[in-house]
ZAMAR-158735 format. One record per residue (C-alpha): residue number from 1; x, y, z negated; residue in one letter. Coordinates in pm, 1 decimal, always signed. Each point is the difference from the previous one (the first is absolute). Layout:
N
   resi         px         py         pz   resn
    NUM          X          Y          Z      A
...
***
This chain:
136
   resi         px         py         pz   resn
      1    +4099.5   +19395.8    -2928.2      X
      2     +314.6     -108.3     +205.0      X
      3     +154.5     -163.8     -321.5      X
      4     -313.1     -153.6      -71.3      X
      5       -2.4     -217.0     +310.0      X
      6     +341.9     -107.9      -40.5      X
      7       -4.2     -126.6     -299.3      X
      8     -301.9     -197.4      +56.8      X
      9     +198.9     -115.5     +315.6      X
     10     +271.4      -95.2     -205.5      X
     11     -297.8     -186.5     -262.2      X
     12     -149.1     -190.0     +274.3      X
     13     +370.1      -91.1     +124.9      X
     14     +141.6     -140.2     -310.2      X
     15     -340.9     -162.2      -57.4      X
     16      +35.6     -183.5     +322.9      X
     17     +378.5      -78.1      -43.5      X
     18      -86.6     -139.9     -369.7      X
     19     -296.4     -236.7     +141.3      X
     20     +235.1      -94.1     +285.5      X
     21     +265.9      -54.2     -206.1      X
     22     -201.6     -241.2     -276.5      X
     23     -183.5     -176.0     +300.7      X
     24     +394.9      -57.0     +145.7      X
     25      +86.4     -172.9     -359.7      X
     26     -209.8     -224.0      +19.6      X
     27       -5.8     -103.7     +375.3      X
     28     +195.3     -288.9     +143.4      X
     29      +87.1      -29.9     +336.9      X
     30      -67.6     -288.0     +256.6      X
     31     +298.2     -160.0     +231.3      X
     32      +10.8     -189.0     +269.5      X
     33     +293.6     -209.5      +88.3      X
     34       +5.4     -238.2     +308.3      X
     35     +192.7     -330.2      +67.4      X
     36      +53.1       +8.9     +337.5      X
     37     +267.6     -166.6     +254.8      X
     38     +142.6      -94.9     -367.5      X
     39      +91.5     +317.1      -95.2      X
     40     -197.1     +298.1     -221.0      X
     41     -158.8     +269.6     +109.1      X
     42      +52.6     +287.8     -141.0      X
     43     +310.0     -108.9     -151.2      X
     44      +15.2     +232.6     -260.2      X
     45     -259.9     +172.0     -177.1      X
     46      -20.0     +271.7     -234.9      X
     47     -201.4      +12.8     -348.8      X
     48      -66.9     +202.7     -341.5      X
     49     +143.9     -128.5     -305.7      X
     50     -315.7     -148.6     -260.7      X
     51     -245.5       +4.6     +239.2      X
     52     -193.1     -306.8     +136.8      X
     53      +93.1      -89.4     +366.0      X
     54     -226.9     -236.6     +174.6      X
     55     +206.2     -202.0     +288.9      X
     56     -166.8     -137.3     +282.6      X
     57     +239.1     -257.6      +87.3      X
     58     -134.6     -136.1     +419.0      X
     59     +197.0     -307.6     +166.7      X
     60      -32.3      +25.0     +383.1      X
     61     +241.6     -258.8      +71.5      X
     62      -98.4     -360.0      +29.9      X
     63     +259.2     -142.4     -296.2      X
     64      -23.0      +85.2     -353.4      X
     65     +154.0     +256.6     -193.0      X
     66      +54.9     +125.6     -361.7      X
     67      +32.8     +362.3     -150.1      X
     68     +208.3      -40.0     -274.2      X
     69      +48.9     +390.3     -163.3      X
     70     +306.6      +66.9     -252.3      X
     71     +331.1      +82.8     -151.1      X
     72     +307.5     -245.4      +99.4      X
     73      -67.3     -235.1     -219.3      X
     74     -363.1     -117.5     +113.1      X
     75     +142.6      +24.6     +358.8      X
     76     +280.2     -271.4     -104.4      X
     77     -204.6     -204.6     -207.8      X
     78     -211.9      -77.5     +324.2      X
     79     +260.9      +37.2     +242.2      X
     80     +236.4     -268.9     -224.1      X
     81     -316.0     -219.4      -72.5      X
     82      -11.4       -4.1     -389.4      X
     83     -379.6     +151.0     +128.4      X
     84      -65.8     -110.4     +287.1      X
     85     -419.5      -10.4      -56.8      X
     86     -191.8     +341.3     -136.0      X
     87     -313.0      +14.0     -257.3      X
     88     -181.8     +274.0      -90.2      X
     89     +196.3     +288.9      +41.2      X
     90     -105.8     +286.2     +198.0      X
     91     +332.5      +88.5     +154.8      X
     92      +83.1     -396.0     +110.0      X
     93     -250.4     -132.6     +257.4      X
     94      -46.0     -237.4     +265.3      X
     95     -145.4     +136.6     +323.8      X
     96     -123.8     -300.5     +209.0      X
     97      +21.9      +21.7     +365.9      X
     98     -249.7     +225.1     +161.7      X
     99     -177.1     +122.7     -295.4      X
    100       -4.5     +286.8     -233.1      X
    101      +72.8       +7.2     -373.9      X
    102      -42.1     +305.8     -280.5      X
    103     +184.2     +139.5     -333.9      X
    104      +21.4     +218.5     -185.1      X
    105     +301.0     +163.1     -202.4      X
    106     +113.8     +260.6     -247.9      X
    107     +367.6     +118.2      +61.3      X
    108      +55.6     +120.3     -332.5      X
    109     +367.5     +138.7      +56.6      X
    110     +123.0     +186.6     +307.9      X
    111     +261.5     -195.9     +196.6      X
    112      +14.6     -175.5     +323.5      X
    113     -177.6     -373.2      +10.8      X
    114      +97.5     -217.9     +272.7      X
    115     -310.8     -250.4     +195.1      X
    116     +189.3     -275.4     +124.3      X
    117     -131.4     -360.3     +191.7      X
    118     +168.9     -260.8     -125.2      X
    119     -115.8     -279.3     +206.4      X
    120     +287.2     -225.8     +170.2      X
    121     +131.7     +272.6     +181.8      X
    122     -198.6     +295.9       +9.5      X
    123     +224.9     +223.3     -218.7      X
    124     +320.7     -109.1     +221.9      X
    125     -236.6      +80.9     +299.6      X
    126      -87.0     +366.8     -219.0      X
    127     -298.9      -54.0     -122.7      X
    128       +6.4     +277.0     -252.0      X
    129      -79.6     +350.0      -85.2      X
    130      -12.7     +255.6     -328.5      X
    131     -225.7     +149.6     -237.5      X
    132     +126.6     +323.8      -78.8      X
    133     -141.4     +163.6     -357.5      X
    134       -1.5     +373.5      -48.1      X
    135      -82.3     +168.2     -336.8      X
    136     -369.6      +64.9      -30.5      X
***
């Protein structure tokens, strides 16, 4: 009788780790990231790898800012002015002054992405965090 119970213990347990596990592969996870006194905060955040990540990006300050998200060379293609205005992509926005602005974005490849302002300024000043990617 003892055995019996176990095992169904063990059932119900890698029932509930497989459900949790599909439900985890398909969730995406919701950050918040505040402009305030021109700086970021948090500064660095950490994320899965291929999953969808849903930034909340909130500017307290009374100036605009950007949130420009990248390797080097989208960091010095804005910071050198070759592109200096953003369209549609979801990891270069403008946040206007006392508002709030959303995106979302797939990390496909773990590595470390660095959020960067680069308003007249605001990067000299430190305006600028990371995105660190884990393996899923």
């Amino acid at each position: 009788m003892r055995a019996r119970r176990q095992s169904w213990g063990v059932a119900v347990l890698g029932a509930a780790m497989l459900m949790g596990g599909c439900a985890g592969a398909s969730a995406s996870t919701t950050v918040e990231i505040v402009a305030r006194y021109s700086s970021f905060e948090p500064s660095s955040v950490t994320v899965a790898a291929g999953r969808p990540i849903h930034f909340v990006l909130r500017n307290e300050d009374p100036i605009d800012h950007e949130w420009i998200v990248g390797d080097e060379a989208v960091h010095a293609a804005h910071r050198n002015g070759t592109e200096p205005a953003h369209g549609e992509r979801p990891t270069e926005l403008s946040v206007p002054a006392l508002s709030l602005v959303r995106t979302t974005v797939t990390f496909d490849e773990p590595g470390r992405y660095r959020f960067v302002c680069h308003l007249p300024g605001h990067e000299a000043y430190g305006m600028e965090g990371t995105v660190i990617v884990t393996g899923s």
